[in-house]
N, C-alpha and C positions, 0 to 999 in steps of 0.2 A: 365452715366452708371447706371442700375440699377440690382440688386440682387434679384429674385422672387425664394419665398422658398415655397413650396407647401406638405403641411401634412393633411390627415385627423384629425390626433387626436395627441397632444401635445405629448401622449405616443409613437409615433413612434419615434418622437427626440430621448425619452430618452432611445429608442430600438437601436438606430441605434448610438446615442455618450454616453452619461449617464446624469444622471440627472443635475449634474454643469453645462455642455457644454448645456444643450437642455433649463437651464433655464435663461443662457445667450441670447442664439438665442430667444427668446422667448420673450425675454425684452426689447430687444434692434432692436425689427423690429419696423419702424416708422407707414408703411401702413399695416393694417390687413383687413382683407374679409373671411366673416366665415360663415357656415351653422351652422346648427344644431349640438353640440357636448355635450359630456356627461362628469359628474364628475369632477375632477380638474381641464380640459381642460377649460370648461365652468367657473367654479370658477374663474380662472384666467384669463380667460377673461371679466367677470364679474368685477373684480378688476381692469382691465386695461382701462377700459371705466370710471372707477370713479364712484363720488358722487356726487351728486346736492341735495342742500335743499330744501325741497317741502313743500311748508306750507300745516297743515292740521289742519281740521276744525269740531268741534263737538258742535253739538247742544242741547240746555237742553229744552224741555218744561217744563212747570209747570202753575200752575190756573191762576197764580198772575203776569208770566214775564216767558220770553222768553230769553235765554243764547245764543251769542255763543261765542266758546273759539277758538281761533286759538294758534298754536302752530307751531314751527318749527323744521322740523329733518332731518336730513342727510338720503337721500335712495340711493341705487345703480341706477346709470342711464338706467342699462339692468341689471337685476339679474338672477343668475343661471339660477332658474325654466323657464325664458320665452327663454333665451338660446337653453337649452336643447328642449323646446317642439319649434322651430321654423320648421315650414311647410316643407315638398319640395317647392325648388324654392324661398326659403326666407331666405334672409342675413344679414348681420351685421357689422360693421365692424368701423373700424377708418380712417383718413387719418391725415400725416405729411403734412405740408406746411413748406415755405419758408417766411424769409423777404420782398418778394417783391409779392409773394403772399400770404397772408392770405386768411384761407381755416374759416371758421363760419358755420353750426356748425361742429365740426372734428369727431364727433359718426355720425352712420346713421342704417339706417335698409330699408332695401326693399325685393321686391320681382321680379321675373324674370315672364316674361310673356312669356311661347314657341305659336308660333302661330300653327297652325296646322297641324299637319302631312301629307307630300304632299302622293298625292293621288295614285301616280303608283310607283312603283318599280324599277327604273330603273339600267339594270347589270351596274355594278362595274367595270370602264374600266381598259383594261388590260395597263398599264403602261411600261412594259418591256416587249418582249418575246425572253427568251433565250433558249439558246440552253443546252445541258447539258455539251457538250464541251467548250461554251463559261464562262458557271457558272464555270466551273472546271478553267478553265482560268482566270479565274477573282479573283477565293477564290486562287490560287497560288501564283497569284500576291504578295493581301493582304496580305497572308501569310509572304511571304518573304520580303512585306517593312515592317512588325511589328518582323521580326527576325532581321534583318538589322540593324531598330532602335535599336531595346533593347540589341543587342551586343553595338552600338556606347554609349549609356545611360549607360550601367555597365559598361564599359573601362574609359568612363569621371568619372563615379558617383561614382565609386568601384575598384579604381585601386588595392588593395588589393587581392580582389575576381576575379579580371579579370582573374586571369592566369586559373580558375577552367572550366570556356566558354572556352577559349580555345583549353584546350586539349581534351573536349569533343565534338563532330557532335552531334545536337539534331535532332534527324529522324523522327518526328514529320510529318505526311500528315494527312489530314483533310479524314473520312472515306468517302466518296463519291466520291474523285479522283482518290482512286481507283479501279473502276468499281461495287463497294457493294450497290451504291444506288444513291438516286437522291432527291432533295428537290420537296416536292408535289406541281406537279403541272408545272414541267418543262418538256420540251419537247426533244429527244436526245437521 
């Protein structure tokens, strides 16, 4: 089984659950794949990619001898700024592995190559053709197995609440059943 969660920007998480919930989900994903994103998003991904020590190297001339000094320092493996400015078509990303397979190295960064744009246009086949009587029969249907269910789902789920279904008919029809219209593009 696997779980794909797809955001452009970490702010939508925390649009759509709130910040605790969206910085759990956030932490706790194993595989990421990411374009170009802005501000904390990137920050935080930034941080999720880690650190590697990079040695670095500076040189001294002078008349008499020749220095160099090496040193070593923790940098970000991807930091924000190159994050944020990544191309169209340019990614980033991590992957989890398993004990039985070992993934080396688990960061990565590429880029998508589209090939060319084909050269004629070809119409967009029509998949379905219905009638307007048949669509009207078909949204009745639907209709009435999502009435059906959701009285059997409150009667189990809300015995309580059930007696309020009930004693109420909900006369609910979809505007296009009856004779006011038709979805564009139907024939009928």
């Amino acid at each position: 089984m696997a779980v794909v969660i797809g955001a452009q920007d970490k702010s939508q998480l925390v649009k759509d659950y709130d910040q605790k919930e969206s910085d759990v989900i956030f932490n706790t994903v194993g595989n990421v794949f990411s374009g170009a994103v802005k501000g904390s998003t990137a920050e935080g991904l930034s941080k999720s990619f880690g650190k590697v020590e990079r040695e670095m190297r500076s040189y001294q001339e002078s008349d008499s001898s020749d220095h160099v000094t090496y040193s070593y320092q923790l940098r970000d493996v991807l930091p924000p700024n190159k994050i944020e400015a990544l191309s169209q078509g340019s990614f980033c990303g991590y992957v989890a592995d398993n004990f039985d397979q070992k993934i080396h190295p688990k960061t990565f960064c590429g880029e998508v190559h589209a090939g060319d744009p084909p050269k004629h246009n070809l119409p967009v086949p029509q998949i379905v053709n219905m009638s307007r009587k048949a669509i009207e029969a078909e949204v009745d249907k639907n209709y009435e197995k999502v009435r059906v269910e959701t009285r059997i789902s409150l009667s189990q789920g809300h015995k309580r609440q059930s007696h309020v279904w009930r004693r109420e008919e909900v006369s609910f029809r979809p505007w296009f059943s009856s004779g006011k219209g038709c979805f564009a593009g139907c024939s009928g």
